[in-house]
C-alpha positions as CSV (number, residue, x, y, z in Angstrom):
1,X,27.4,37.3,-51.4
2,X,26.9,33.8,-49.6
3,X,27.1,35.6,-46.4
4,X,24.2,38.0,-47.7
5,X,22.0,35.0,-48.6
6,X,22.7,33.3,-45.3
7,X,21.9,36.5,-43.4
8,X,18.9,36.6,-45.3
9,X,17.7,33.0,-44.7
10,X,18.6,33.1,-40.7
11,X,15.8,36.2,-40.8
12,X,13.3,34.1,-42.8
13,X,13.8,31.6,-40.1
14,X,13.0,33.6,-37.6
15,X,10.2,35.2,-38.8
16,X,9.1,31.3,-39.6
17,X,9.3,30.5,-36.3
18,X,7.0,33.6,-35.4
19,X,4.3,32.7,-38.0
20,X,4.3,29.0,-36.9
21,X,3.7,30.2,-33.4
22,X,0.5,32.3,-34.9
23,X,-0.2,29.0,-37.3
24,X,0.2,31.1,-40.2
25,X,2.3,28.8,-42.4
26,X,0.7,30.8,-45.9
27,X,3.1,33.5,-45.0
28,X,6.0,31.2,-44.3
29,X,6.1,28.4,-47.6
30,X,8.7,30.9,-48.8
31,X,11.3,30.1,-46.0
32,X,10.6,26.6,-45.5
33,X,13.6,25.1,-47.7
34,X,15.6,27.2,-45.7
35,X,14.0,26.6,-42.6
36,X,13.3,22.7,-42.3
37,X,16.0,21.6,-40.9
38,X,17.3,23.8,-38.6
39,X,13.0,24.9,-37.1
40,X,11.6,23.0,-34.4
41,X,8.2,21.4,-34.4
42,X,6.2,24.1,-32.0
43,X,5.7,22.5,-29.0
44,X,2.9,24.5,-25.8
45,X,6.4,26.0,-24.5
46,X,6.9,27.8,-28.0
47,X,3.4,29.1,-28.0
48,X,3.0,33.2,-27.6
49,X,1.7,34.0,-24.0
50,X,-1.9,33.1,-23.0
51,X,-2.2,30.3,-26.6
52,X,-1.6,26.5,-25.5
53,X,-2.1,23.0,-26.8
54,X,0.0,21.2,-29.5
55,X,-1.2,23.6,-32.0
56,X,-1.0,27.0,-29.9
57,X,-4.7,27.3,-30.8
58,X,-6.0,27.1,-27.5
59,X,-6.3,30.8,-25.4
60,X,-6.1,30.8,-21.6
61,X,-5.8,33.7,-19.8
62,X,-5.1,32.5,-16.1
63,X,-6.5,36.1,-14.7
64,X,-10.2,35.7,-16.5
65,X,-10.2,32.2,-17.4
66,X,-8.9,30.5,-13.9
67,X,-10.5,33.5,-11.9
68,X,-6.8,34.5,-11.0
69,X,-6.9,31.7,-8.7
70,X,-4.8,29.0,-10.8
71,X,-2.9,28.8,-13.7
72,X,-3.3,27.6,-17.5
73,X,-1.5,24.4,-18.2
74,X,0.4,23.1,-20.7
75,X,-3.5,21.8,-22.8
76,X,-5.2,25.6,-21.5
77,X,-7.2,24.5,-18.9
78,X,-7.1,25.5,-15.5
79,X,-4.2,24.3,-12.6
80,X,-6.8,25.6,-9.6
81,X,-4.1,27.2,-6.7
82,X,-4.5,25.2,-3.3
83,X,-8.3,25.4,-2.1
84,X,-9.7,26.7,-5.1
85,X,-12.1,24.1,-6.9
86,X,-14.1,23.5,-10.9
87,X,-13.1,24.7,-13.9
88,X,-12.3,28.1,-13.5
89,X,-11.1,28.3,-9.9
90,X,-13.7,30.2,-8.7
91,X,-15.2,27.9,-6.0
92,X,-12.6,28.5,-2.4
93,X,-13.2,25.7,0.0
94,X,-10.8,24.9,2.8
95,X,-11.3,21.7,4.7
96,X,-10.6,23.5,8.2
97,X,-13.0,26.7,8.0
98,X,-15.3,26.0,5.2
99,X,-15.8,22.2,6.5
100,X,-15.5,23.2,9.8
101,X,-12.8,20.4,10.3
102,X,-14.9,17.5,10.0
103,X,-14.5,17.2,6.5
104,X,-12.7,17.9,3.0
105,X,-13.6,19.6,-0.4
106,X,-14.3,17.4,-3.3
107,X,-14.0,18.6,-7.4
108,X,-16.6,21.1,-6.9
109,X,-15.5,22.9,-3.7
110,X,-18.1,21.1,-2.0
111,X,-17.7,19.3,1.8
112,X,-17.4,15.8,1.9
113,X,-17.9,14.9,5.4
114,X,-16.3,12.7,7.3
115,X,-17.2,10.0,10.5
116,X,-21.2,11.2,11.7
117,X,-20.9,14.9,10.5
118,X,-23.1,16.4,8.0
119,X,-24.5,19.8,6.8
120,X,-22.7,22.0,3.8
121,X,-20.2,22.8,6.3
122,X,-19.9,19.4,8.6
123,X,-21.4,21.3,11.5
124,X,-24.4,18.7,12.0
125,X,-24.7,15.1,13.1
126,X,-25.7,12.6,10.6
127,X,-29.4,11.3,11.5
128,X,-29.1,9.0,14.8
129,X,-26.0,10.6,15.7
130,X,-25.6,13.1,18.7
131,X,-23.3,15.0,20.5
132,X,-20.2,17.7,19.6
133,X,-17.9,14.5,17.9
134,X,-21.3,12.9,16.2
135,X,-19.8,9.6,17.8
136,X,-23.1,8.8,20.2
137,X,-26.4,6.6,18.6
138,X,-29.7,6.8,19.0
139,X,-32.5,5.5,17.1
140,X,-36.0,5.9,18.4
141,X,-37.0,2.9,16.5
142,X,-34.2,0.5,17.8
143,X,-32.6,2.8,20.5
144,X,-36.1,3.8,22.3
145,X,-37.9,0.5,21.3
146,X,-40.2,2.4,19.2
147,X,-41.8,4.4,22.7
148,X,-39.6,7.7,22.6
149,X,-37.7,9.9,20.7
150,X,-34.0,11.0,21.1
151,X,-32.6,14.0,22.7
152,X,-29.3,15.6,21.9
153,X,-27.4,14.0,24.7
154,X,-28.4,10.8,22.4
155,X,-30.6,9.6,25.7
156,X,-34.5,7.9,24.9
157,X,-36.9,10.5,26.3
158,X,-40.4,8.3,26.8
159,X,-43.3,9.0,25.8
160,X,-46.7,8.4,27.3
161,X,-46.2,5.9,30.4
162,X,-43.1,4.3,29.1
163,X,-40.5,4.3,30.9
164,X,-36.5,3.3,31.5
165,X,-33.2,3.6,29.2
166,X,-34.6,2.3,26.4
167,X,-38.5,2.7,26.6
168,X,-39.1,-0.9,27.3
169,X,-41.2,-0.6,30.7
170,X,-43.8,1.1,32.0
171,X,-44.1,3.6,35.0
172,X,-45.1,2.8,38.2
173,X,-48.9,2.1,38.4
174,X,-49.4,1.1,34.7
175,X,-49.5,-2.2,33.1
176,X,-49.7,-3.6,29.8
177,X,-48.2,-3.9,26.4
178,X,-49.0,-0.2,26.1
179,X,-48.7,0.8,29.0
180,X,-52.2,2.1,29.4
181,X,-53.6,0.2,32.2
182,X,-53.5,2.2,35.4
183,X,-53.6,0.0,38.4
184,X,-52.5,1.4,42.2
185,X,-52.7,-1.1,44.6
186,X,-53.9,1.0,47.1
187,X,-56.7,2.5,45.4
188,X,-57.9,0.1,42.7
189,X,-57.5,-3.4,44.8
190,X,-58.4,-1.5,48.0
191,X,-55.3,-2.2,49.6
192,X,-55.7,-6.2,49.1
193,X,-53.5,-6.7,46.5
């Protein structure tokens, strides 16, 4: 007879441990003085597949939820695989191809550029920067001295009758702080001057 009773209470504790699991504990008061001390407290390893958290109340199904591109941890939300990024793993960003190398990917799956570069993809040169490593400066304000613009060689290209590396002097023949005088020697002093 013990033996029947005990048989009998080992299957109410397992079927206690099943309705924990599913947090239906209604079901299980009947079992519970048999049950308390030999039932562990569920834990997110005893949950049933795709339920997490301390209460097994939170569902997580890595194929939908993570975009089958992670994995549901232990709380339910989304371990992204390597290069995926937010939430639900759907953003792919890889710091060699999708930042072209000259950059990584932040939370979002977005570049983060690094040195000069800049663009989406860190394919352009940050404002003032020029060249295929973004590592030469030009300003036309400082650079050109405010009488040019920059090309992509990051050289001052003059405009009007300036002049030389940095803008800064006029061409031959005119004068001035503007370079707007015209004056040939030849020709305007009549070769007296």
């Amino acid at each position: 007879m013990r033996g029947r009773l005990l048989w009998r209470c080992l299957r109410r504790v397992l079927q206690c441990r099943h309705h924990l699991q599913r947090q239906r504990l209604v079901r299980c008061r009947w079992c519970l003085a048999c049950a308390l001390a030999t039932l562990p407290v569920p834990t997110s390893n005893s949950c049933v597949a795709d339920y997490f958290g301390a209460a097994c109340d939170v569902f997580c199904d890595a194929a939908m939820a993570c975009s089958g591109n992670g994995s549901c941890n232990a709380s339910g939300a989304c371990d992204c695989s390597t290069d995926f990024y937010t939430a639900d793993c759907s953003v792919s960003c890889t710091a060699a191809t999708t930042c072209s190398g000259n950059g990584s990917c932040d939370a979002s799956g977005a570049c983060v550029c690094s040195g000069n570069f800049a663009g989406a993809d860190c394919t352009s040169c940050a404002a003032d920067y020029f060249g295929p490593a973004c590592d030469a400066f030009c300003n036309a304000a400082t650079t050109c001295s405010g009488n040019g613009s920059c090309d992509a060689a990051s050289a001052c290209v003059c405009t009007g009758n300036f002049a030389g590396a940095d803008c800064n002097s006029c061409v031959t023949d005119y004068f001035g702080a503007a370079c707007d005088v015209f004056c040939d020697a030849a020709m305007t002093c009549s070769g007296n001057g």
